[in-house]
N, C-alpha and C positions, 0 to 999 in steps of 0.2 A: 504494500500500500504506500510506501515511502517512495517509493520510486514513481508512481504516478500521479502523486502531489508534487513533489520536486518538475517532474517533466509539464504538469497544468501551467505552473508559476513561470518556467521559460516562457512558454508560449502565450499566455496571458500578459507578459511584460510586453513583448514584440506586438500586441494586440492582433494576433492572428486566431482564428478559427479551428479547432483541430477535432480529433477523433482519437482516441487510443484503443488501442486492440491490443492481444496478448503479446505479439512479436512485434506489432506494424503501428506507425500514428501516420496518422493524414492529418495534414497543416493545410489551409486554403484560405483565400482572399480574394478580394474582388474590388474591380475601380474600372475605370476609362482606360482606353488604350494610353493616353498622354501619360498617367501615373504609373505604367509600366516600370520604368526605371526605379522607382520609392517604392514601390512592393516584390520587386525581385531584390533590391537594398534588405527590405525586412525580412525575405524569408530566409537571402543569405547570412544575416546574420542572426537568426533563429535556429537555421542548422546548425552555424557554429557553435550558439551557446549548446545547442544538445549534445553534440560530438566534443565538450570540452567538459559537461556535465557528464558525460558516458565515461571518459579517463578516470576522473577522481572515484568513479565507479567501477573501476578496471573492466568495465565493459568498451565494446569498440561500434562505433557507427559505421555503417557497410553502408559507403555513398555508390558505390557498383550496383548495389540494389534501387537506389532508387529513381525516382520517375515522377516526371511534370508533364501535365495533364490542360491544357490549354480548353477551355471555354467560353466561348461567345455567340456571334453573328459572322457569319461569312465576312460582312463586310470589316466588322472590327476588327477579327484575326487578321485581316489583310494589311488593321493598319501597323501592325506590330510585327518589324522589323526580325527575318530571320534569327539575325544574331544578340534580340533582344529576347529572345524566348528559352535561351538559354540560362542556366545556373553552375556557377562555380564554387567549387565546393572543395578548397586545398587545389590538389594538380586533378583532381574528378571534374569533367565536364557531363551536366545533368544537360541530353537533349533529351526535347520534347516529343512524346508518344504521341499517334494517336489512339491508342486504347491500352487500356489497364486493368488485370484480374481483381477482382476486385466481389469475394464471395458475401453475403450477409447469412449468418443463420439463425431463424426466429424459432423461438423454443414457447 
């Protein structure tokens, strides 16, 4: 349970949206194509704080695993620049899917 308060608190400081699951979190955010740049700012350094939060936890952030998931409008995607849909992450370059596994199971 200590571990998914500490991981709330990152992401609540960076004021981003998330999800937690047993292995996986989903972090998400939304704005105008123009904000593009200040929300990939925030989620890069939301990663960080988690993957710097994971060490003092001798656990490791697997950026190989992860994956940016782009939604909007035809039109809007178009206005954001290839090379701005990307995320770096240390020497990890996050490109953009377009789909993601992504199971729910209702009990």
């Amino acid at each position: 349970m200590i571990y998914v308060e500490d991981v709330n608190d990152l992401f609540q400081r960076q004021g981003l949206h998330h999800h937690l699951f047993a292995y996986d979190v989903q972090g998400f955010s939304s704005g105008i194509p123009s904000n593009i740049p200040q929300i990939l700012t925030v989620v890069e350094e939301c990663i960080s704080d988690v993957s710097s939060w994971c060490a003092t936890k001798c656990l490791q952030l697997n950026a190989t695993k992860m994956e940016i998931l782009w939604f909007g409008s035809v039109a809007n995607l178009h206005k954001i620049s290839p090379e701005s849909k990307v995320i770096s992450i240390g020497q990890n370059v996050i490109e953009p899917v377009t789909v993601v596994l992504f199971v729910t199971l209702v009990c």
